[in-house]
LUMDRENGU-75014 format. One record per atom (N, C-alpha, C): residue in one letter; x, y, z. Coordinates in steps of 0.1 Angstrom, whole numbers, plus 5000, padded with zeros to 4 digits. Atoms other than C-alpha are relative to their C-alpha. Example, Ala and Ser with C-alpha at 12.3 -4.5 7.8 and 13.67 -1.06 7.14 Angstrom:
2
a500949885000
a512349555078
a500950125000
s499149895000
s513749895071
s499250115008
This chain:
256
x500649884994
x267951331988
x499249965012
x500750004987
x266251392022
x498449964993
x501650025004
x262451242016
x499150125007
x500749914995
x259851502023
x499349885007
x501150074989
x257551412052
x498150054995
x501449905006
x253751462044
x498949945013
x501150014985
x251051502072
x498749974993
x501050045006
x247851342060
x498650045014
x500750004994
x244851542078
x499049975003
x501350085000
x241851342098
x499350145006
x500649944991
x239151502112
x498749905002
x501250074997
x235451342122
x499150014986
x500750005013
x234151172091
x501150014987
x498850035011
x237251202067
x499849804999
x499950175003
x237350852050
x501049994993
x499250035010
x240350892026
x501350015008
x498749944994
x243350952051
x500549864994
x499150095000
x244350592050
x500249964983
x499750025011
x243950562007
x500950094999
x499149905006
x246150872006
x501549945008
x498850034995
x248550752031
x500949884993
x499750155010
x248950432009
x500350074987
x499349945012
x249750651977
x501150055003
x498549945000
x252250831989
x501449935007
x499250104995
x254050552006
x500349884988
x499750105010
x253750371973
x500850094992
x499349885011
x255150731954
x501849995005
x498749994994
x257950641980
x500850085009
x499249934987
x258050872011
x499049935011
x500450024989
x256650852045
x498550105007
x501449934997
x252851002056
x499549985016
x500949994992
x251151042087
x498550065001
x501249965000
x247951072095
x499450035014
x499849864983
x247251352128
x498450034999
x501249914997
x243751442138
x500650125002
x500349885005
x242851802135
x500350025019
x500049944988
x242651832172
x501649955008
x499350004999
x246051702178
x501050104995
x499049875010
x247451992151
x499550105008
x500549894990
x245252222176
x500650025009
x499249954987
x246952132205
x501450035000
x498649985006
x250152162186
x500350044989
x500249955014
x250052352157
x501450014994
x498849995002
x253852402153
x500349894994
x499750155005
x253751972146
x500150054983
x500149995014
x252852132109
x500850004997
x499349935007
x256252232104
x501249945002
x499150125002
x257851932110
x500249914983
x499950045011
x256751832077
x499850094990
x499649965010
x257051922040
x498650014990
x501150065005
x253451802026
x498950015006
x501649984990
x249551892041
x499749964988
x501350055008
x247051672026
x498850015005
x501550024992
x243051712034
x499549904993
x500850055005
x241751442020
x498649985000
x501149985003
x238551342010
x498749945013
x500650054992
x235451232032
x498650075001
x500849944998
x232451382050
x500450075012
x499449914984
x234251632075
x498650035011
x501149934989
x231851662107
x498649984992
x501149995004
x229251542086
x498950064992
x500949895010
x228551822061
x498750055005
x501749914997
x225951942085
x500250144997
x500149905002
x226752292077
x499850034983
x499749995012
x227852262041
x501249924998
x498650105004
x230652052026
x501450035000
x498649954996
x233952082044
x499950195004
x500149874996
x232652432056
x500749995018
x499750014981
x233152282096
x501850035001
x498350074997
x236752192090
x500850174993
x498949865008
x237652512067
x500150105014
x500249894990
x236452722097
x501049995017
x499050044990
x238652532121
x501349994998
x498749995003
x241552552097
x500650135001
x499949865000
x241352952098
x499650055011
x500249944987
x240652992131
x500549975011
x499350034986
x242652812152
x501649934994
x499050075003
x245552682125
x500750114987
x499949945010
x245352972101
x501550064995
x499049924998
x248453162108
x501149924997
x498750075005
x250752852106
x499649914991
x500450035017
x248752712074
x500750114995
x499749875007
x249753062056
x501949945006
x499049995004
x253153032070
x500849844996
x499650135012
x253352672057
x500550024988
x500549995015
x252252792026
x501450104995
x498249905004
x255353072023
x500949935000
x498550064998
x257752832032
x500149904985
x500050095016
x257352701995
x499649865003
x500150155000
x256152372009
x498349954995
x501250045006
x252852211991
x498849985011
x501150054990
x249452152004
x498949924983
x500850055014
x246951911981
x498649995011
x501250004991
x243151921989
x499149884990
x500350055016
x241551671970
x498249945009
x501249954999
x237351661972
x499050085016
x500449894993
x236151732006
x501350075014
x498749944999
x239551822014
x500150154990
x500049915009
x239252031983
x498850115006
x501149964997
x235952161997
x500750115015
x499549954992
x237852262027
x501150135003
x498849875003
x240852502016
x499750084993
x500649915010
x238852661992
x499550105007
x500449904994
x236352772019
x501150075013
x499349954987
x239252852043
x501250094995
x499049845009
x241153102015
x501449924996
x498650014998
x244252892015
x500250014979
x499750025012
x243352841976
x500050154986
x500649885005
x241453181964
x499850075013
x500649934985
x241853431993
x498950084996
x501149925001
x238753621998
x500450164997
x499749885002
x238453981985
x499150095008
x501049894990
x236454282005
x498949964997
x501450064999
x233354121992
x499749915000
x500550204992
x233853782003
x500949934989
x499350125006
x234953431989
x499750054985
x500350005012
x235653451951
x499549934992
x500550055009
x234453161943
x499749855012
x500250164990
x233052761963
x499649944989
x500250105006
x232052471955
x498649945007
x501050054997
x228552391956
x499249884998
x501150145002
x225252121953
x500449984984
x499649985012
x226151961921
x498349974989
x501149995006
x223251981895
x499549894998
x501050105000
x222251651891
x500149885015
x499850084991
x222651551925
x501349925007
x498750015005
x225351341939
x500349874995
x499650045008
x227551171920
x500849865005
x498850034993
x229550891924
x500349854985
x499950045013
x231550771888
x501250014996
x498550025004
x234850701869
x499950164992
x500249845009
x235651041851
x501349984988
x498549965009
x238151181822
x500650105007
x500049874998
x239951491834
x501450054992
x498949965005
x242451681814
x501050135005
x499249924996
x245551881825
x499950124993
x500049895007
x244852231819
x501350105000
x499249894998
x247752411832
x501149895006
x499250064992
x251152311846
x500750065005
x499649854988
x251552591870
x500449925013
x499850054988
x251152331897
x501249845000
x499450095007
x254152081904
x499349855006
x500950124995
x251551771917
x500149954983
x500650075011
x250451771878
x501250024987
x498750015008
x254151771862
x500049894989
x500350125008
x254051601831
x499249904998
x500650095001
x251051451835
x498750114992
x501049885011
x248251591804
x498549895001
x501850025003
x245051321815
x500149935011
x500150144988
x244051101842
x498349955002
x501450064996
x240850831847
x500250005016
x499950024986
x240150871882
x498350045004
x501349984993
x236850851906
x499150085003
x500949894992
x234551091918
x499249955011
x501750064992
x231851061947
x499850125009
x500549864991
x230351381962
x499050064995
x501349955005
x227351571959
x500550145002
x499649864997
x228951921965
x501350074991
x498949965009
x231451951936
x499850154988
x500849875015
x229652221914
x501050155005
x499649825000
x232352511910
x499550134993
x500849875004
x231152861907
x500450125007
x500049844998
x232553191906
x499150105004
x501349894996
x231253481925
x499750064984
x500449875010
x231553701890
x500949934986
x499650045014
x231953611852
x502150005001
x497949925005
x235853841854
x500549895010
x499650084990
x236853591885
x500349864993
x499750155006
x236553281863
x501250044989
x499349975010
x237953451833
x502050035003
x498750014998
x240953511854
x501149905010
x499450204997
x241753161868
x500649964990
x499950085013
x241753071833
x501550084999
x498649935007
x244253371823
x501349935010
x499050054988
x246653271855
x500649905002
x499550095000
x246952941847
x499749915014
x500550064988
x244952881881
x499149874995
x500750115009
x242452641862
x501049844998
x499150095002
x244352301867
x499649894995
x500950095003
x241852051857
x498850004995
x501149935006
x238852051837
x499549844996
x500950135010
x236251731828
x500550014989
x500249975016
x236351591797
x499249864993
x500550115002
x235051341776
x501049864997
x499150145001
x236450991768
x500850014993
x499249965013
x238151081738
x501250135008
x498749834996
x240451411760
x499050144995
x500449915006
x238251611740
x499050105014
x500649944997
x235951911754
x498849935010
x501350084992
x233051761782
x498850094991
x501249925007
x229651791764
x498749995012
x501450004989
x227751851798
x499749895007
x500250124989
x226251581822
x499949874987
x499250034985
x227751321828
x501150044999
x498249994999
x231751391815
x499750145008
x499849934989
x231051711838
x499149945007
x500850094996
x229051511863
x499350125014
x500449924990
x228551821890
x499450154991
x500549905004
x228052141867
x500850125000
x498649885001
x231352351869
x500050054991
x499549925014
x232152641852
x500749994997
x498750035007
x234152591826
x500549864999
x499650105001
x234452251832
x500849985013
x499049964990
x236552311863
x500149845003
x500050114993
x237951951882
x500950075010
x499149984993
x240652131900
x500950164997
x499049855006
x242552491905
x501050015009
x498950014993
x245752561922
x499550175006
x499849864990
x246652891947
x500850064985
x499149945009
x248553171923
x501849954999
x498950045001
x251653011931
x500549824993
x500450145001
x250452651923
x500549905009
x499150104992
x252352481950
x498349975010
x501150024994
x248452471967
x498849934988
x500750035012
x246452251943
x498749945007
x501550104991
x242252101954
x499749984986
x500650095014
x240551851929
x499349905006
x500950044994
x237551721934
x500049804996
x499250165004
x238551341916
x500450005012
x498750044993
x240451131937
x501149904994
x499150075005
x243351041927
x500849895007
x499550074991
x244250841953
x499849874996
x500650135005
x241650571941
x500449954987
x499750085013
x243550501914
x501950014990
x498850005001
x246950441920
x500749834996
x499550195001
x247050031913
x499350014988
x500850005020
x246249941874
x498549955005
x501350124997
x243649661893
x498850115004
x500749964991
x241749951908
x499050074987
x500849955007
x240350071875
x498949864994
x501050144998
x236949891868
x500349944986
x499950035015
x237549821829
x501349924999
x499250054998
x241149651834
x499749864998
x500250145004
x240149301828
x500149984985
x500349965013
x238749431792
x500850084993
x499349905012
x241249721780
x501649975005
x498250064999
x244549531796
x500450125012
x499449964985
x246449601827
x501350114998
x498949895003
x248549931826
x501050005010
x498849974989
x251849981844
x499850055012
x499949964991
x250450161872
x498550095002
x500949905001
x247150391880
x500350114994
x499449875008
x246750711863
x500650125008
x500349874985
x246450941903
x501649945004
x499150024996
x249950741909
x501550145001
x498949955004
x252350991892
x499550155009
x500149844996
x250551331910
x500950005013
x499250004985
x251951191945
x501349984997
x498750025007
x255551131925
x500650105001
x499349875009
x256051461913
x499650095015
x500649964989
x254551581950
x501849975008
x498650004991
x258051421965
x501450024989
x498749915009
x260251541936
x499950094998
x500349854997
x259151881940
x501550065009
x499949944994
x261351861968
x501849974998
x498350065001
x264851691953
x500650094996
């Protein structure tokens, strides 16, 4: 099969471009990584490829709010050929302040006449930065194909999801938008700080667009695509591979 190509997006302050480019080059395709102001001056380059990643970081410095600079630069000057990315059935993954980014820029939950349905805010106990559980809630989206848990990292202080309105959450859940959810060590239910370590409702780690082919998760899965990279590995024995390896897998088999 033709390999999908996947565009890995920088902007000022992203720190995860080059971990993500290294996952998906280990999943076995080809990644670039394009400043924001090169997709500006060329916004058409998007559609060269098959795969939009925002990875994680401090876009522009969270001086506004977290990944608010970058969402507002993705809907205002890239909006029109984001959306028609997004039709062309081809994936986009946002993963924390990448996640933080598509969320506020609609690509994940468009806004309705009374604004955004839902962000991602200050997380309750401050920020975080910790190995997590998270368990597959849904497998609407095909990043999380056959995969039902994954230990992977956290580090942000702006992960706390929250619905504008009780019905908004309640219907993530029904839709199968809900793709990830804390949990505790055991897979079992999170019983509050730390296995939810930001304050999500519901537990939330990650939700997809209604189609799922648009997935944000505030983990990185990136960080834990080598067995050696998990900290306990000395003591619980060396696994075949990270647990974040298989999302970027099923990311270029999506497309066989």
């Amino acid at each position: 099969m033709a390999l999908p190509k996947v565009l890995i997006l920088r902007a000022p302050g992203t720190n995860c471009d080059e971990e993500a480019q290294y996952a998906f080059e280990l999943a076995g395709t080809t990644a670039d990584r394009v400043h924001i102001n090169r997709l500006r001056e060329n916004p058409a380059t998007l559609h060269h490829y098959q795969i939009l990643m925002v990875p994680g970081g401090f876009s522009y410095g969270d001086d506004v709010a977290a990944g608010k600079i970058l969402a507002n630069q993705l809907t205002a000057f890239l909006g029109d050929e984001l959306r028609k990315f997004r039709d062309a059935e081809k994936l986009i993954l946002g993963v924390c302040n990448g996640f933080q980014a598509i969320l506020k820029a609609g690509l994940l939950l468009p806004p309705d006449d009374e604004g955004p349905l839902a962000t991602l805010t200050h997380n309750t106990h401050g920020y975080q930065d910790r190995w997590l559980h998270v368990e597959v809630a849904s497998q609407k989206s095909p990043f999380l194909k056959g995969i039902r848990s994954m230990q992977i990292p956290m580090a942000h202080g702006e992960g706390n999801f929250v619905c504008r309105k009780e019905w908004i959450l309640k219907g993530l859940e029904q839709s199968g938008q809900v793709a990830l959810r804390y949990a505790n060590s055991g897979g079992g239910p999170a019983n509050g700080y730390p296995d939810n370590p930001n304050g999500s409702q519901g537990d939330i780690a990650g939700v997809t667009d209604m189609t799922g082919r648009v997935l944000g998760l505030m983990p990185h899965p990136e960080r834990h695509i080598l067995p050696t990279q998990h900290p306990r590995w000395t003591r619980e024995g060396l696994k075949h591979e990270g647990d974040g390896l298989q999302l970027f897998r099923n990311a270029i088999a999506f497309f066989a």
